[in-house]
C-alpha positions in Angstrom: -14.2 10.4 36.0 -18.1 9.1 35.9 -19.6 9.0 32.6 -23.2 10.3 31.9 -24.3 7.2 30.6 -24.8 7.8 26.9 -27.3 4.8 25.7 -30.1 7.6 24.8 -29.6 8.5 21.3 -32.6 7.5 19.0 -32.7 5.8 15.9 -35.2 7.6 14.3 -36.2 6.6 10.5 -36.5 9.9 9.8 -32.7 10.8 9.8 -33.0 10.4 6.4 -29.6 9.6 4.4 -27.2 10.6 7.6 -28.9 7.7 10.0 -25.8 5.3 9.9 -23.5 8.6 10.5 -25.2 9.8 13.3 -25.7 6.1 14.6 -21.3 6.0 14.5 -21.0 9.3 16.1 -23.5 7.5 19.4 -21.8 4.6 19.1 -18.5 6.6 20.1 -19.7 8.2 22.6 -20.8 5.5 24.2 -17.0 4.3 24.1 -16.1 7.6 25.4 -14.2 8.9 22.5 -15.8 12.5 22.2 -13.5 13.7 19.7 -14.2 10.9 17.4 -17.9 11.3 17.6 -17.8 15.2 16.9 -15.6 14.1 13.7 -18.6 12.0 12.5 -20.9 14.9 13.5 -18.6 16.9 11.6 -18.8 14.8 8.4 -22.9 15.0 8.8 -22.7 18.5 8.5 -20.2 18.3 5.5 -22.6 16.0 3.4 -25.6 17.5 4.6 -25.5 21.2 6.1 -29.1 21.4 7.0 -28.2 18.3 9.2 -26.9 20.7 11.6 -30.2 22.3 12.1 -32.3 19.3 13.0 -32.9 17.9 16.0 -31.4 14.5 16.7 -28.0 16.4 15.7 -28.4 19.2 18.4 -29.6 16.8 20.9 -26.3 14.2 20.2 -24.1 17.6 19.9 -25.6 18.6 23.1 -25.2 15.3 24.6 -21.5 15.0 23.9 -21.1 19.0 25.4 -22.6 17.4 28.4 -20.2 14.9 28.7 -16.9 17.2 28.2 -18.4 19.7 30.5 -19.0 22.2 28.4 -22.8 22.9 30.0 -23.6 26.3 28.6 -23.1 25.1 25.3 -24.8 21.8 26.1 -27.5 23.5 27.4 -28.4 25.8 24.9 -28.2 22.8 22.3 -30.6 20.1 24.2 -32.7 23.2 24.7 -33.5 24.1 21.2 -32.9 20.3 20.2 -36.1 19.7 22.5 -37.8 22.7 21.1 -37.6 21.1 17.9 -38.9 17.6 19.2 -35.9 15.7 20.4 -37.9 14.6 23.9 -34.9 12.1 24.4 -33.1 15.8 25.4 -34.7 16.5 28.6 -32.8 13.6 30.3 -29.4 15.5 29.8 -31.3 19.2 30.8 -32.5 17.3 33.8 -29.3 16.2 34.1 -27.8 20.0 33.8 -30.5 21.3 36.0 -29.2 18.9 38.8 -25.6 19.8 38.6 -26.9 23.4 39.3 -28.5 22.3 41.8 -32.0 23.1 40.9 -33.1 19.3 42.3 -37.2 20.5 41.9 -36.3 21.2 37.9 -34.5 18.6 37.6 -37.5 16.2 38.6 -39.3 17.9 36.3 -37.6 16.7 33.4 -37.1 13.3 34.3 -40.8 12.7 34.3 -41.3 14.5 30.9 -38.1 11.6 29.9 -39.9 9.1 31.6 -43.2 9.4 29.8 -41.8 9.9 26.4 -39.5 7.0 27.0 -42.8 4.7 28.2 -44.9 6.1 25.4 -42.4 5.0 22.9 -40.9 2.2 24.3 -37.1 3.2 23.1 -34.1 3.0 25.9 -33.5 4.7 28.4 -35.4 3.4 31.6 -32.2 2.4 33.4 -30.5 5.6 32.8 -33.7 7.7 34.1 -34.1 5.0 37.3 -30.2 5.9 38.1 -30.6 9.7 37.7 -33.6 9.9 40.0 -31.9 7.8 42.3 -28.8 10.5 42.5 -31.1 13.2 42.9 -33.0 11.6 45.9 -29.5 11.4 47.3 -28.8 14.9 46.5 -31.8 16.0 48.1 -31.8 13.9 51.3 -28.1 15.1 51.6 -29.6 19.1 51.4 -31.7 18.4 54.6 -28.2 17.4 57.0 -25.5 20.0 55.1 -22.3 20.2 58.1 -21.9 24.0 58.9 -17.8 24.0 58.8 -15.0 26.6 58.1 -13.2 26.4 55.3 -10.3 28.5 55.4 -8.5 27.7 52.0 -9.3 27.2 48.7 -6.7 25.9 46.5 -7.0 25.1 42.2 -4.6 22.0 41.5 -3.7 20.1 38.4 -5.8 17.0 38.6 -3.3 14.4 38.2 -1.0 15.3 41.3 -3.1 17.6 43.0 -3.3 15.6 46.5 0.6 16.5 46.9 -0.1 19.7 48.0 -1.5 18.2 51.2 0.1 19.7 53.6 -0.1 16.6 56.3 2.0 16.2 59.2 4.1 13.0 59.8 1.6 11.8 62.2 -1.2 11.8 59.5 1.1 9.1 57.8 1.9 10.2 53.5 0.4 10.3 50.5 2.4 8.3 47.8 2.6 9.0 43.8 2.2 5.7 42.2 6.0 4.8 41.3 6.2 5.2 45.3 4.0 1.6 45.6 6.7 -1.1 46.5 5.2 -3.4 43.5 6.7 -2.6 40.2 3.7 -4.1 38.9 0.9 -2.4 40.7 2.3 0.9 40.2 0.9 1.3 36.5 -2.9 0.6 37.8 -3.1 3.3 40.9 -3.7 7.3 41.2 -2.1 7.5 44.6 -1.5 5.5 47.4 -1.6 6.2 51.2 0.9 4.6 53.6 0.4 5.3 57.5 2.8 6.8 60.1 4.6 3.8 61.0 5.4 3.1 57.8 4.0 -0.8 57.9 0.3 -0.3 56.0 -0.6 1.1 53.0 -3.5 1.1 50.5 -4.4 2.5 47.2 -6.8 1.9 44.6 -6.5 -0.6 41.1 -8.5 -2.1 38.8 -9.3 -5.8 39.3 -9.8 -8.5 36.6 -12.8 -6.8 35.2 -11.9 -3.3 35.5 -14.3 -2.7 38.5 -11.2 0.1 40.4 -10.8 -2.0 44.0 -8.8 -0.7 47.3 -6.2 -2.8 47.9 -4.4 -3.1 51.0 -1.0 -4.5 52.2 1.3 -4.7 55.2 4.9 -4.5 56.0 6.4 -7.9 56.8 9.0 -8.1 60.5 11.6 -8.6 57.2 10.5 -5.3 55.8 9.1 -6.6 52.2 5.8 -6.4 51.9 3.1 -8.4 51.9 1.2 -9.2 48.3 -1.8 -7.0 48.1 -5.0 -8.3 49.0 -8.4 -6.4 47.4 -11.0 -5.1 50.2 -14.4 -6.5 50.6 -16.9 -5.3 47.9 -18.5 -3.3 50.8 -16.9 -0.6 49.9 -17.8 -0.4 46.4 -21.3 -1.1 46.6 -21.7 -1.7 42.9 -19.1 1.0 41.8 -15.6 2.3 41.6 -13.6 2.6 44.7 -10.6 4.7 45.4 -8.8 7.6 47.1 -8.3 6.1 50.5 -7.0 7.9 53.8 -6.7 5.2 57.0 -7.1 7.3 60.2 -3.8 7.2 63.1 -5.8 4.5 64.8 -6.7 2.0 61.9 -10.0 1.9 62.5 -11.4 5.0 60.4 -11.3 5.0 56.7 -12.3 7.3 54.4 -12.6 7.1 50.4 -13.8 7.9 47.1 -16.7 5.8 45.5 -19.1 5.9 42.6 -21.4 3.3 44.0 -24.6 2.8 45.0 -25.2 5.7 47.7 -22.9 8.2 45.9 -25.1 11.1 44.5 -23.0 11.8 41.7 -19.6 10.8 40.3 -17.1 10.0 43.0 -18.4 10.7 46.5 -16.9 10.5 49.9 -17.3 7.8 52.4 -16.3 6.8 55.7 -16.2 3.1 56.9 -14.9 1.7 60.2 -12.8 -1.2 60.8 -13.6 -3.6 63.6 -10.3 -4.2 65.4 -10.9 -7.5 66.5 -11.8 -8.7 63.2 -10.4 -6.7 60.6 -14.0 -6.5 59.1 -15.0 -3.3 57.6 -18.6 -2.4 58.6 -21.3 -0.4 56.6 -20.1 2.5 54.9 -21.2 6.3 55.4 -21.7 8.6 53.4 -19.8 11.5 54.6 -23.2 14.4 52.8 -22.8 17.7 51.9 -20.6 20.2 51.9 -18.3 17.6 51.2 -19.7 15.5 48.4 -22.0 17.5 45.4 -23.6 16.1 42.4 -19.8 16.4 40.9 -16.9 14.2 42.1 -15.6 14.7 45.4 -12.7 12.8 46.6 -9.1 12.6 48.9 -10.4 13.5 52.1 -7.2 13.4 54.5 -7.3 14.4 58.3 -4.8 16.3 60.5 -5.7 15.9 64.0 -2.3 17.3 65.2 -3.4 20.5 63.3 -7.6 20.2 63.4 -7.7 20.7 59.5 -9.1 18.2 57.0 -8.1 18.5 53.7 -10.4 17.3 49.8 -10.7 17.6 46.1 -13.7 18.3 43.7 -14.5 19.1 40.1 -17.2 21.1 41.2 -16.1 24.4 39.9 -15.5 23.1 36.4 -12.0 24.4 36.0 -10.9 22.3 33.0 -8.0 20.0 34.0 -7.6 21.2 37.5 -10.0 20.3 40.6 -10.3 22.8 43.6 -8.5 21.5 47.2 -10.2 22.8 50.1 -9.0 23.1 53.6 -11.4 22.9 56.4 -11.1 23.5 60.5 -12.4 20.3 62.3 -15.5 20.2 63.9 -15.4 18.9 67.6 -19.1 17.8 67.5 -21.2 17.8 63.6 -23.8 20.9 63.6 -26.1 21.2 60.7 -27.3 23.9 58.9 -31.0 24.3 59.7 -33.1 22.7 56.8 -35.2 26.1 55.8 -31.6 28.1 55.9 -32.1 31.0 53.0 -28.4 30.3 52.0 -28.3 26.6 52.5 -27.8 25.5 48.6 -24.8 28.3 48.8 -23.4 26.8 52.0 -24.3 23.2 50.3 -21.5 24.1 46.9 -19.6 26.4 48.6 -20.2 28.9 46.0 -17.8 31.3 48.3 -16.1 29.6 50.5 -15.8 32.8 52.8 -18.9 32.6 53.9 -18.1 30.2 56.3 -15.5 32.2 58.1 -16.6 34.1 61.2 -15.1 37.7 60.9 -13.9 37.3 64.5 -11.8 34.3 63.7 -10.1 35.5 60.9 -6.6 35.6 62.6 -6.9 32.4 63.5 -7.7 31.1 60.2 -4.6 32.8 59.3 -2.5 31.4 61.9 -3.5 28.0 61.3 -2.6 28.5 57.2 0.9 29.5 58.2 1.4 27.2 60.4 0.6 24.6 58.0 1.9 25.6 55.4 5.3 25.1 56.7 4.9 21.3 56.9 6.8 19.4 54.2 4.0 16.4 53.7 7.8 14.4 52.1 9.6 15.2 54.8 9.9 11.5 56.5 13.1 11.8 58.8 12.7 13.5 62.0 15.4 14.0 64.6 13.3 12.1 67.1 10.3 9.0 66.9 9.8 9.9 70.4 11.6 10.9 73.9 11.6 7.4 76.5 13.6 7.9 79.7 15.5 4.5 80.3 17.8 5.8 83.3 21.3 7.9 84.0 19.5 10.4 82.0 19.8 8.5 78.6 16.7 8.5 76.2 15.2 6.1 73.3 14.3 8.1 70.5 13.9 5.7 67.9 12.3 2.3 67.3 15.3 0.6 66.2 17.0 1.3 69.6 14.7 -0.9 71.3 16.3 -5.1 72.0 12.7 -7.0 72.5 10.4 -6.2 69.8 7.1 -7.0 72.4 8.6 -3.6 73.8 8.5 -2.0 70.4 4.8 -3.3 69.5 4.1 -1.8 72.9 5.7 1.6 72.4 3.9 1.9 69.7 0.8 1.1 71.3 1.3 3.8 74.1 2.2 6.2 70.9 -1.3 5.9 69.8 -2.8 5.6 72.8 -1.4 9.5 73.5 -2.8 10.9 70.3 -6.2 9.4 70.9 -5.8 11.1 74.7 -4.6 14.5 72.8 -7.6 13.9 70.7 -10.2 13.8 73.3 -8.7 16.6 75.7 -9.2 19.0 72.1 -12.7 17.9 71.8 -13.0 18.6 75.1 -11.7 22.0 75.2 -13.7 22.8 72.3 -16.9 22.0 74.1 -15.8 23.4 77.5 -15.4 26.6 74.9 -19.2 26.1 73.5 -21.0 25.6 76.8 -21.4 28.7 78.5 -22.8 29.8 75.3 -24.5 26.8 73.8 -26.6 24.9 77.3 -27.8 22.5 75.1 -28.5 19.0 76.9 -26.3 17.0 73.6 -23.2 19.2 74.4 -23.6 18.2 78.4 -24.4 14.7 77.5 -21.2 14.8 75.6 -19.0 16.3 77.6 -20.0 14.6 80.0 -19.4 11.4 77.9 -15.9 12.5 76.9 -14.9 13.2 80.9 -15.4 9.6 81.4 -13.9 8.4 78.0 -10.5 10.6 78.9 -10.2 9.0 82.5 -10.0 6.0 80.8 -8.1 6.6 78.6 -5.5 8.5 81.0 -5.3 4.9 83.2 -4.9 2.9 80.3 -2.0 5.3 79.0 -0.4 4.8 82.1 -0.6 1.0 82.3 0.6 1.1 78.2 3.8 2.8 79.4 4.4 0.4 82.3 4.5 -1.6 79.8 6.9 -1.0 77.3 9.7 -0.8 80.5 8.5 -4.2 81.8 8.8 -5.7 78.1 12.4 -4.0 77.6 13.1 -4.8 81.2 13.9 -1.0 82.3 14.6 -0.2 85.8 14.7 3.7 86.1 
């Protein structure tokens, strides 16, 4: 998805009667067409067979094995390539020695790149600047990894592997692109993401410069929809942005982006949504386990359930990406910095390690239970259950006459999941307490107590109102 950037390979004068060929095969990977550029390496070795042997064709072999992901190969290559004076190579090693997250040898090899690239004056100060910058990330990230239980692990073809979410109507759906009401939009997006009510949705194009965008867009009281309109660059900070997943309550917003705090590739952020304004404030990035030096992206949430759901490439299987499903956490808890498994815990190298052997029933019981849910499945039998008198109900939206009444049932709607919401946080921490005295789990519980009475009287004046509004006497 992100491209190793490829601007390293050296003209040397010493290339001898090949220079030009090898100078075509960079000049294709640069474009990105890998294939092409090991046909040119593979007319090199035709004309010249000793070619294969030297240096600067090792280090652009290695190079291009780098970028297709085949690393063993690519590291046995730059390896030898370096060996036999190609110092342009330990970029890319650094490069592999990050990936496998060996952050101390990776630093290592950027400075031998960085004083071979000052002592010679040749490119490449960019591309070292932006993989030391990654790596920083990588390694502030290692300090705050979440401690959460993931409970499935799932391999996926990459181009439709997000509709194997298995997410409750309440979550709202995730779309395939012909799905996107604009005939003309459809062609530019992955996925889209469209929210419970059915009136907002949001997916990821390319704008006018091919910079990929979230768009957004709104269903009109006529039910078109409004044209899309492209978020605030905030988002992007400088990259590609994409993947989104708007929480039940339009505020939260999570999404894949290859900007300026990713560590890697695609990584996963959340921003939130001022509701008076509609302005999206800073974004987060949501660290480790969740985001790697790989690409890490489609985080959706389940709150009816407690299970979150993302992709990532980072167990290199070809043309599929590995789906994991996690168990909420009430309140975040870190894994202690000095932890003698933390890089384990950090890539997940076996995702069973986070299980507690205790829980392993439940684990089980949440698995079937979700795996029951049909993420298409849009009709139910009921929106809700209102009493209006002589033992009649509204179940649906359309049988309301005054649409105020409808904004306002949907209003209370919400208003309910945010209360079911807290009283589960709440439980969970009543749960923690007797064994866990610590003063931020009072402090919160505490906080969450006064939160939910709130919330309780406001739910009760929300439902006074949708009767006033639809003028119900009961």
């Amino acid at each position: 998805m992100k491209k190793i950037y490829l601007s390293l390979m050296m003209a040397c004068a010493s290339l001898g009667v090949y220079a030009d060929t090898l100078e075509d095969a960079r000049k294709f990977l640069v474009e990105g067409d890998h294939q092409q550029a090991r046909t040119v390496l593979d007319k090199v070795v035709a004309s010249n067979p000793k070619s294969k042997n030297s240096a600067q064709y090792m280090y652009i072999l290695g190079a291009c094995e780098l970028e297709d992901g085949n690393y063993d190969n690519a590291e046995r290559l730059l390896t030898e390539a370096k060996k036999k004076g190609a110092a342009a190579a330990n970029l890319y090693l650094g490069r592999l020695a990050f990936l496998n997250y060996d952050f101390e040898t990776a630093m290592d090899f950027y400075d031998e790149f960085k004083t071979y690239q000052e002592k010679t004056k040749t490119v490449g100060a960019e591309a070292v600047k932006e993989s030391e910058r990654q790596l920083t990330a990588a390694e502030n990230a290692l300090e705050r990894v979440e401690r959460i239980v993931v409970i499935d692990s799932i391999a996926l073809p990459a181009d439709i592997f997000f509709k194997s979410y298995k997410l409750p109507p309440s979550a709202g759906r995730l779309l395939l692109p012909f799905e996107i009401p604009f005939e003309e939009h459809q062609g530019k997006a992955r996925m889209a993401f469209v929210n419970e009510g059915g009136d907002y949705m949001m997916w990821g194009e390319p704008d006018s410069v091919g910079n990929v965008r979230l768009v957004e867009s709104i269903r009109l009281l006529d039910g078109t929809w409004h044209e899309p309109v492209e978020t605030p660059s905030l988002l992007n900070k400088g990259g590609y942005a994409d993947f989104p997943f708007m929480m039940s309550d339009g505020v939260r917003l999570y999404y894949a982006s290859t900007g300026s705090d990713s560590m890697g590739g695609y990584d996963i952020f959340v921003a939130s949504r001022d509701p008076q304004t509609g302005e999206y404030l800073q974004p987060q990035n949501v660290g480790m386990p969740f985001n790697s030096p790989y690409d890490d992206y489609m985080l959706a949430i389940d709150e009816e359930n407690g299970v979150g759901w993302w992709a990532t490439d980072r167990n290199r299987l070809g043309d599929k990406v590995t789906v994991y499903v996690y168990i909420l956490n009430d309140l975040r808890k870190n894994y202690e910095p000095d932890s003698e498994n933390l890089i384990e815990m950090a890539r997940l190298t076996d995702y069973k390690a986070t299980w507690n052997a205790e829980d392993v029933a439940q684990y089980e019981a949440i698995l079937e239970k979700i795996s029951a849910i049909d993420p298409d499945y849009t009709e139910k039998e009921a929106d809700f259950k209102l009493p209006v008198g002589n033992g009649n109900y509204y179940t649906h939206y359309s049988d309301f006459k005054h649409g105020a009444a409808k904004d306002a049932m949907k209003a209370y709607l919400a208003a309910s999941r945010n209360v079911a919401s807290t009283e589960r946080k709440l439980d969970g921490l009543y749960k923690r307490y007797p064994v866990n005295h610590a003063d931020n789990v009072k402090q919160e519980i505490l906080r969450l107590e006064s939160e939910l009475e709130k919330q309780r009287k406001d739910l009760i004046n929300k439902r006074s109102d949708v009767y006033r509004l639809e003028k119900i006497t009961k």
